[in-house]
N, C-alpha and C positions, 0 to 999 in steps of 0.2 A: 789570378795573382799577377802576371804576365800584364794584362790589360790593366789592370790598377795601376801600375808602374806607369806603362807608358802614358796615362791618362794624367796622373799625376808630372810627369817629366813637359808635357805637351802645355800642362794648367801652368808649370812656373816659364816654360819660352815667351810663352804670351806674356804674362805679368812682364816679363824683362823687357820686349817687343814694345808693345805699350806703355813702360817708362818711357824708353828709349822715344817715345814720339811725342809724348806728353812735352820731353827736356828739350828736343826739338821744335818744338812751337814754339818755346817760350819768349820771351819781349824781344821783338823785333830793334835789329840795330839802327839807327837814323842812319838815312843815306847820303848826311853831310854833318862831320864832329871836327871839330878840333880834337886834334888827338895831342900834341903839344905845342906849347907858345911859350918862349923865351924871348926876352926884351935885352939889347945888346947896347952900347953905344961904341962912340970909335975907339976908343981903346981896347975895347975887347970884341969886337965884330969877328971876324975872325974865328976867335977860340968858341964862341956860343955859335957862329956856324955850322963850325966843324964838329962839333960835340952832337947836333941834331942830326947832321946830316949821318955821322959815324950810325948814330944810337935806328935810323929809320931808311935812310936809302943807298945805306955804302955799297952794296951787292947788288943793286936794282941798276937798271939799263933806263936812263929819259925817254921819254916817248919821242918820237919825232915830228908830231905836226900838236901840239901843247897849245897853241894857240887854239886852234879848231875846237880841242875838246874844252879846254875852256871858255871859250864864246857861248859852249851850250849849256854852262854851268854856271858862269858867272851873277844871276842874278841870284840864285842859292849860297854861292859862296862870297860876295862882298859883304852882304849883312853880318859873317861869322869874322871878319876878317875888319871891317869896321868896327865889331863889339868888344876882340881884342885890341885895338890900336884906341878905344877910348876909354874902354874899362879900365886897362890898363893902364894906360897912359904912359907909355914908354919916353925918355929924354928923346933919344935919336931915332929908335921903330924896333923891331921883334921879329925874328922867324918865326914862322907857325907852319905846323903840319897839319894837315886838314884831308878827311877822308869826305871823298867824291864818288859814291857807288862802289864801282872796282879800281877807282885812282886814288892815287895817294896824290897829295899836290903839298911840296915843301916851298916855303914860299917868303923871302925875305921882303919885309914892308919899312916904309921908312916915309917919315914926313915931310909933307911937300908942303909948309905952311901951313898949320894947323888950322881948321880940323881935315885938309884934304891929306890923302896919303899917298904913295905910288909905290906898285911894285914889281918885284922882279921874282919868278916864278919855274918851277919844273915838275914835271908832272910823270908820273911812272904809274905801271900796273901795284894794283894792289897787292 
């Protein structure tokens, strides 16, 4: 009786064990998303800053050398950052947060004479 139990307690860890890694494998997350984009113009610049920045990196510390690691990212992240600023099509340009691997990168864009764009950037631990 003794061994039935435990046979049976051993048969449900696994089944758990083995969810537990099935749920773990499941769809891989892309390793560059816009996570959100918001389009501002001068009048409200500002308050749509502030609101991303509160809502994704108020607690977070800037990385200190942001350029470097965006030199090694930037041909993955202009295309996501291009498709916001024409998809879109913003009046004045959009903050967008965009996930880089283990970086969050918040990142105010703005139009330099349409269609080029230029922006200003900060980038933290994920």
């Amino acid at each position: 009786m003794k061994k039935q139990v435990l046979r049976y307690l051993l048969a449900i860890v696994g089944v758990v064990l083995l969810i537990g890694l099935i749920a773990s494998c499941g769809g891989d997350e892309p390793r560059f998303k816009v996570i959100d984009s918001n389009e501002y113009n001068a009048a409200n610049m500002q308050v749509v800053g502030d609101a991303l920045w509160d809502k994704y990196v108020k607690d977070k510390k800037p990385l200190s050398n942001p350029e470097t690691i965006f030199a090694s990212y930037k041909k993955d992240v202009d295309p996501l950052i291009t498709n916001e600023m024409n998809k879109k099509n913003p009046t004045v340009g959009r903050f967008i947060v965009i996930k880089m691997d283990q970086y969050l990168m918040f990142t105010m864009c703005y139009w330099d004479n349409k269609p080029a764009w230029k922006t200003q950037y900060w980038i933290f631990n994920y």
